[in-house]
GUDOKE-792331 format. One record per atom (N, C-alpha, C): residue number from 1; residue in one letter; atom name; x, y, z. Coordinates in steps of 0.05 Angstrom, whole numbers, plus 5000, padded with zeros to 4 digits. Example, Ala and Ser with C-alpha at 12.3 -4.5 7.8 and 13.67 -1.06 7.14 Angstrom:
// GUDOKE-792331
<seq=1; type=A; atom=N; px=5264; py=4886; pz=5156>
<seq=1; type=A; atom=CA; px=5246; py=4910; pz=5156>
<seq=1; type=A; atom=C; px=5264; py=4934; pz=5156>
<seq=2; type=S; atom=N; px=5257; py=4955; pz=5142>
<seq=2; type=S; atom=CA; px=5273; py=4979; pz=5143>
<seq=2; type=S; atom=C; px=5258; py=5001; pz=5157>
This chain:
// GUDOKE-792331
<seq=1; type=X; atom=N; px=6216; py=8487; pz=5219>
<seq=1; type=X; atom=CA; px=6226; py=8488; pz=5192>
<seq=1; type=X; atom=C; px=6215; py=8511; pz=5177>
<seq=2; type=X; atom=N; px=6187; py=8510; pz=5180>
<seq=2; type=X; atom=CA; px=6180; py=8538; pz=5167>
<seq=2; type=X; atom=C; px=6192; py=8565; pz=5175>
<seq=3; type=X; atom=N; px=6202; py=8572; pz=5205>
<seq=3; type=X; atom=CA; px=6213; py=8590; pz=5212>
<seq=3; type=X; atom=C; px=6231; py=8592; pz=5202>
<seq=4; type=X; atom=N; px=6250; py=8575; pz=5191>
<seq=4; type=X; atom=CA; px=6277; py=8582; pz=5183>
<seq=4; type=X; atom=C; px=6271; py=8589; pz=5155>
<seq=5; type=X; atom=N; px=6254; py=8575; pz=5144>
<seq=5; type=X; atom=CA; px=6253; py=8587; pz=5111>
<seq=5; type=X; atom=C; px=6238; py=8619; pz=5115>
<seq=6; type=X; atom=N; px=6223; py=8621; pz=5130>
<seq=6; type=X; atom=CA; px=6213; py=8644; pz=5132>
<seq=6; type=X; atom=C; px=6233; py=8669; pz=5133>
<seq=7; type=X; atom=N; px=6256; py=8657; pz=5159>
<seq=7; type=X; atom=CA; px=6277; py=8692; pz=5172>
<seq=7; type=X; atom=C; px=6299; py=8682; pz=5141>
<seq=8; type=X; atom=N; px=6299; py=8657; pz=5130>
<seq=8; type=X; atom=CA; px=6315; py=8661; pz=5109>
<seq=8; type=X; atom=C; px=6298; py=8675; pz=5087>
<seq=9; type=X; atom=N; px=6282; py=8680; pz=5081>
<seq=9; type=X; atom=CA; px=6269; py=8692; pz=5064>
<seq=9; type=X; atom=C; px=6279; py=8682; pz=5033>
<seq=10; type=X; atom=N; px=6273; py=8660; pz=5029>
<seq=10; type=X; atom=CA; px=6291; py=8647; pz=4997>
<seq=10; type=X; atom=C; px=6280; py=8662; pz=4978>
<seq=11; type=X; atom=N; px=6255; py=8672; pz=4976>
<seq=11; type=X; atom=CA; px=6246; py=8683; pz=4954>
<seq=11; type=X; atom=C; px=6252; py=8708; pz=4942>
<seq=12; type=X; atom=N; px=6264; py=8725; pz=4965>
<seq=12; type=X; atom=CA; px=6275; py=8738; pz=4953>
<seq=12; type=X; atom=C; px=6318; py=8744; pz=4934>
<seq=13; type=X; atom=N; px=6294; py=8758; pz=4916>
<seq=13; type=X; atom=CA; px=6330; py=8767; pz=4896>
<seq=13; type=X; atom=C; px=6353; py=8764; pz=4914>
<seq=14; type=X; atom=N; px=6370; py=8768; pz=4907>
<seq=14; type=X; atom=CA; px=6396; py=8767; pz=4930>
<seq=14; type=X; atom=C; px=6409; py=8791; pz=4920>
<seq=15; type=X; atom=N; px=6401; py=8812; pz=4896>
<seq=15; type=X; atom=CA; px=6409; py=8839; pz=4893>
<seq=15; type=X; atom=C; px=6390; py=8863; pz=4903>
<seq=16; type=X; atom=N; px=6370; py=8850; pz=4914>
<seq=16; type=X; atom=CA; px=6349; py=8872; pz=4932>
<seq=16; type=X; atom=C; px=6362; py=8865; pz=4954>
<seq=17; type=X; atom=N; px=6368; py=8837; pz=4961>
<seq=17; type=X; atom=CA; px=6372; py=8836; pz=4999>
<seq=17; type=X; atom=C; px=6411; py=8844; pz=4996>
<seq=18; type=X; atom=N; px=6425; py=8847; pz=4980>
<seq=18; type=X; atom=CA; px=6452; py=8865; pz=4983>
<seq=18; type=X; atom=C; px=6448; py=8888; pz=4990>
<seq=19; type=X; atom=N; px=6433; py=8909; pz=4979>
<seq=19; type=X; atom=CA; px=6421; py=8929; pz=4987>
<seq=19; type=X; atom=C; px=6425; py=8946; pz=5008>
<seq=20; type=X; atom=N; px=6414; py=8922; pz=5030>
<seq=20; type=X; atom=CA; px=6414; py=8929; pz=5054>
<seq=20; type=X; atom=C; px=6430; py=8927; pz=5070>
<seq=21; type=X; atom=N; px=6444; py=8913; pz=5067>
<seq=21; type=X; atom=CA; px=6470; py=8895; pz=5080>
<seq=21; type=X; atom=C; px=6491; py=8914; pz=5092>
<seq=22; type=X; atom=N; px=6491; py=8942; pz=5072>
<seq=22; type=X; atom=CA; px=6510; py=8971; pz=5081>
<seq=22; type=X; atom=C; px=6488; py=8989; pz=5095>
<seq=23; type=X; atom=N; px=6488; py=9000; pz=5118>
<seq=23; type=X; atom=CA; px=6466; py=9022; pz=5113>
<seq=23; type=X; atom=C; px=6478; py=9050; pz=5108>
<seq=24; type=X; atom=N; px=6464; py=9070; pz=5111>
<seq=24; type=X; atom=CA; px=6466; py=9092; pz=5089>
<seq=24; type=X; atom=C; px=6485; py=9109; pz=5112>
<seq=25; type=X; atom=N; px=6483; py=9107; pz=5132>
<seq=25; type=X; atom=CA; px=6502; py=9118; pz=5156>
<seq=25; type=X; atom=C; px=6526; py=9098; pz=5161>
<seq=26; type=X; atom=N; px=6533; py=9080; pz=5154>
<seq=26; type=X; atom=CA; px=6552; py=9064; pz=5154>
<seq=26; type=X; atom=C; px=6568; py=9073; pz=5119>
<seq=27; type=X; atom=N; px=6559; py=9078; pz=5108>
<seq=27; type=X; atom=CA; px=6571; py=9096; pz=5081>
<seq=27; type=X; atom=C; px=6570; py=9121; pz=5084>
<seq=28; type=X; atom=N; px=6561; py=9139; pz=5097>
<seq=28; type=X; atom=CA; px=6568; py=9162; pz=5109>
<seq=28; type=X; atom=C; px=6593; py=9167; pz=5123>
<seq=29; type=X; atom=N; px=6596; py=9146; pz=5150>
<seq=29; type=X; atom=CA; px=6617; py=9147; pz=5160>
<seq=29; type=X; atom=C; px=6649; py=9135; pz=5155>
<seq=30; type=X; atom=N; px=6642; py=9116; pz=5130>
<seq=30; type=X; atom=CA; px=6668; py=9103; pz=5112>
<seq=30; type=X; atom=C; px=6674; py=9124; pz=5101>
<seq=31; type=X; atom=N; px=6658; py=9144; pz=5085>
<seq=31; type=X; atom=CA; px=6671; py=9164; pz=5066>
<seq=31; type=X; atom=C; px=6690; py=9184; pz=5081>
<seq=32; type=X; atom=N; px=6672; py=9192; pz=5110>
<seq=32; type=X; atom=CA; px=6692; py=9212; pz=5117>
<seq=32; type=X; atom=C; px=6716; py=9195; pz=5136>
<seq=33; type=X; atom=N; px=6717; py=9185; pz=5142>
<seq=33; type=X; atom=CA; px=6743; py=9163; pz=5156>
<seq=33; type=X; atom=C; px=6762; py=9166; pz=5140>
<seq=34; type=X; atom=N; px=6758; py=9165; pz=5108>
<seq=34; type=X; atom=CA; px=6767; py=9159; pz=5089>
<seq=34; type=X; atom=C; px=6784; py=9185; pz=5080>
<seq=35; type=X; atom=N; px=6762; py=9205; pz=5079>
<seq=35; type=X; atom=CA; px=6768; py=9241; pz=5081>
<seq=35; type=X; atom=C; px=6789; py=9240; pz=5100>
<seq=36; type=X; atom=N; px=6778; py=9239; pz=5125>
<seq=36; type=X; atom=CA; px=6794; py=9242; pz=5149>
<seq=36; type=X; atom=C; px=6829; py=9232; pz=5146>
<seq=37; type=X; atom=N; px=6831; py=9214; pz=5134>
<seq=37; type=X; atom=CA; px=6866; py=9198; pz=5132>
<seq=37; type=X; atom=C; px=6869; py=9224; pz=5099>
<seq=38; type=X; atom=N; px=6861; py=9221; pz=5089>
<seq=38; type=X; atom=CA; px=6865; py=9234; pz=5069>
<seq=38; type=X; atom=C; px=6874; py=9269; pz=5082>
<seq=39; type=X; atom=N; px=6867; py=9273; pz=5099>
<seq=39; type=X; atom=CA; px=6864; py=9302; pz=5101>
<seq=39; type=X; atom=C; px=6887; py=9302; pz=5124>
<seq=40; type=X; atom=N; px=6882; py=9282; pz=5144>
<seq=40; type=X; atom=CA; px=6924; py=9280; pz=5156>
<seq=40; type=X; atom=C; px=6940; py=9274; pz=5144>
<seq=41; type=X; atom=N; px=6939; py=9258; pz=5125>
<seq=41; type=X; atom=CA; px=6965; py=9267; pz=5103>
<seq=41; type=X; atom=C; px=6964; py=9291; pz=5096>
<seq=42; type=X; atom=N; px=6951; py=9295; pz=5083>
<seq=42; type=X; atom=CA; px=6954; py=9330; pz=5074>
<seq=42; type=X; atom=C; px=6968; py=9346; pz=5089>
<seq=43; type=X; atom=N; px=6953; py=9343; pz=5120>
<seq=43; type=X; atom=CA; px=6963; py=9370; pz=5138>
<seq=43; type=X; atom=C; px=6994; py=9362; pz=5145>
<seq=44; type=X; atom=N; px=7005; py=9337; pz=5147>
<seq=44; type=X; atom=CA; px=7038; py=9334; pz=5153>
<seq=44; type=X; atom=C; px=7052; py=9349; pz=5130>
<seq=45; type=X; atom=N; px=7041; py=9354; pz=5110>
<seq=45; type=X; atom=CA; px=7059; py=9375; pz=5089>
<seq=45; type=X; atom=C; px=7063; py=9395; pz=5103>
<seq=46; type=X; atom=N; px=7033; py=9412; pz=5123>
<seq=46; type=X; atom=CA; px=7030; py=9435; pz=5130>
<seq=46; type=X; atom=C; px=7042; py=9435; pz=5154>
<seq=47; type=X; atom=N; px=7038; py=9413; pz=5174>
<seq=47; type=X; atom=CA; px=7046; py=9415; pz=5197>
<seq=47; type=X; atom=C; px=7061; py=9392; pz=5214>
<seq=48; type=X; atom=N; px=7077; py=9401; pz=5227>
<seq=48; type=X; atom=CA; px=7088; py=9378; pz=5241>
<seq=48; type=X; atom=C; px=7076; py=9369; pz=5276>
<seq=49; type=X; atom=N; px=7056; py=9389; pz=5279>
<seq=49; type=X; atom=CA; px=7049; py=9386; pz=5305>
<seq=49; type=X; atom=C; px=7015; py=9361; pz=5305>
<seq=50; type=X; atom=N; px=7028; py=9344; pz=5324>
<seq=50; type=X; atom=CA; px=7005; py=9323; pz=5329>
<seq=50; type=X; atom=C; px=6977; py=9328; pz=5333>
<seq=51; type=X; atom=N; px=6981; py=9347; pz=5352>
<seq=51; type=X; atom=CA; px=6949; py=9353; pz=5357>
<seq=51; type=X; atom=C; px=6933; py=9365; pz=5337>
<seq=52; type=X; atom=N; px=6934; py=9375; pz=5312>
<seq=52; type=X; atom=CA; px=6933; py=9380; pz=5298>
<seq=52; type=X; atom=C; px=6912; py=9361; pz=5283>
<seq=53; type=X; atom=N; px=6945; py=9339; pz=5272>
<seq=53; type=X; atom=CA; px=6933; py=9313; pz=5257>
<seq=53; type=X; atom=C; px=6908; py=9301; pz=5268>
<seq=54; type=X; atom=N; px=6909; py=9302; pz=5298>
<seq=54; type=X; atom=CA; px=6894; py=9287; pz=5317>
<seq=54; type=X; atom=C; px=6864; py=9292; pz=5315>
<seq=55; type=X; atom=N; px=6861; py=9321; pz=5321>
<seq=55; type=X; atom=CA; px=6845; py=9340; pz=5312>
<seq=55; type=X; atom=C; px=6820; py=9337; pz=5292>
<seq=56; type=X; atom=N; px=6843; py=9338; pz=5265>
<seq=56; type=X; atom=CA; px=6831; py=9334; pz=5239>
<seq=56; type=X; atom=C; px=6822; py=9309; pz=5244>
<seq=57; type=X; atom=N; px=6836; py=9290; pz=5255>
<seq=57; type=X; atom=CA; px=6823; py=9258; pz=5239>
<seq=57; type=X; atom=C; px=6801; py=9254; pz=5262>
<seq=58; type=X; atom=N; px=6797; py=9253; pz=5288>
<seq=58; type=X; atom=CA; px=6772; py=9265; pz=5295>
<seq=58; type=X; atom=C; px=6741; py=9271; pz=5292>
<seq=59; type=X; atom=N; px=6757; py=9300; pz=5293>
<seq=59; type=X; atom=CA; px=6732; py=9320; pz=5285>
<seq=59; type=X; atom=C; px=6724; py=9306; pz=5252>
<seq=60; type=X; atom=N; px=6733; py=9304; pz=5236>
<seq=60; type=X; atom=CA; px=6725; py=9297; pz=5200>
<seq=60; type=X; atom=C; px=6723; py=9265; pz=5212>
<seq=61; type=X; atom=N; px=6725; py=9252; pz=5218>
<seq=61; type=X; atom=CA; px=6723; py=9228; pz=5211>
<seq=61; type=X; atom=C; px=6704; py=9210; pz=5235>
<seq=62; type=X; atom=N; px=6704; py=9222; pz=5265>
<seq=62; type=X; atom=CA; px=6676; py=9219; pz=5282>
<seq=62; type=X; atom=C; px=6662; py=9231; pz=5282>
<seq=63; type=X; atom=N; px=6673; py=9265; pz=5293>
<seq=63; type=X; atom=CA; px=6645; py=9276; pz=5300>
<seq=63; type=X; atom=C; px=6624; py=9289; pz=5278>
<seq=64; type=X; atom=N; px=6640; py=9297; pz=5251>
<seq=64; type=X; atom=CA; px=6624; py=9308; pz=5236>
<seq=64; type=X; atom=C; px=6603; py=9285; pz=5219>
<seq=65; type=X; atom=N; px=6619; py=9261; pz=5224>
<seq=65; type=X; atom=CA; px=6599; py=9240; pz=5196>
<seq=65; type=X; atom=C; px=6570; py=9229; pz=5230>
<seq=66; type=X; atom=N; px=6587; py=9235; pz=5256>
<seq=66; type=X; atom=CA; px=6565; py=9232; pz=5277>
<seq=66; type=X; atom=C; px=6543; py=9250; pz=5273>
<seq=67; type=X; atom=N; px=6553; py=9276; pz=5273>
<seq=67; type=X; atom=CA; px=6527; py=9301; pz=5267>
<seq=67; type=X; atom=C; px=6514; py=9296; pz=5242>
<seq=68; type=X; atom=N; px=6519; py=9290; pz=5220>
<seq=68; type=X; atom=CA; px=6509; py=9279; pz=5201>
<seq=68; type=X; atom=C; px=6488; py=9259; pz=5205>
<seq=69; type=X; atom=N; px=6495; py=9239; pz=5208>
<seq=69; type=X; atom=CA; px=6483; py=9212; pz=5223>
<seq=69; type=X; atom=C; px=6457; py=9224; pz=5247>
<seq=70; type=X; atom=N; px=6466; py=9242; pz=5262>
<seq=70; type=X; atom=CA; px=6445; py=9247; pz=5284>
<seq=70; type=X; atom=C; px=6423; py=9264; pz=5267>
<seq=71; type=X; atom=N; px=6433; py=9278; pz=5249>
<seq=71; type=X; atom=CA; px=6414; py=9304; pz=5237>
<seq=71; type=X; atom=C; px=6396; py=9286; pz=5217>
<seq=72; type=X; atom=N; px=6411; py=9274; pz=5203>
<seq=72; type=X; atom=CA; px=6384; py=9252; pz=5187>
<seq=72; type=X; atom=C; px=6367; py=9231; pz=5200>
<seq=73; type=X; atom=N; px=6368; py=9234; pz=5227>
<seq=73; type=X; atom=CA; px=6347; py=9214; pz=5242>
<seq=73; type=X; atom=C; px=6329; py=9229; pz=5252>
């Protein structure tokens, strides 16, 4: 019984333990996912070729919010 009140931790606020609940690389990588759709729409004005779109959503939306993510650790 004490273990469970313990990993529940009741004493604390419930707006300190929201906090944590996102981490700071999990809002890194929502923003640019986010960029990323945002920025293949864009390019179908510019272009009609897939690899392209493919490309963009990708590179902006894995690997760059990944290098991000790797460089702040």
């Amino acid at each position: 019984m004490d273990y469970a009140a313990e990993r529940l931790n009741v004493s604390e606020q419930p707006s300190t333990r929201s906090n944590t609940l996102v981490s700071t690389e999990t809002k890194i990588t929502a923003v640019f996912v986010i960029l990323a759709l945002v920025l293949v729409y864009g390019t179908t004005a510019v272009t009609d070729k897939q690899w392209v779109h493919f490309a963009v959503l990708i590179g902006v939306g894995v690997i760059v919010p990944t290098f991000i993510n790797e460089w702040r650790n």
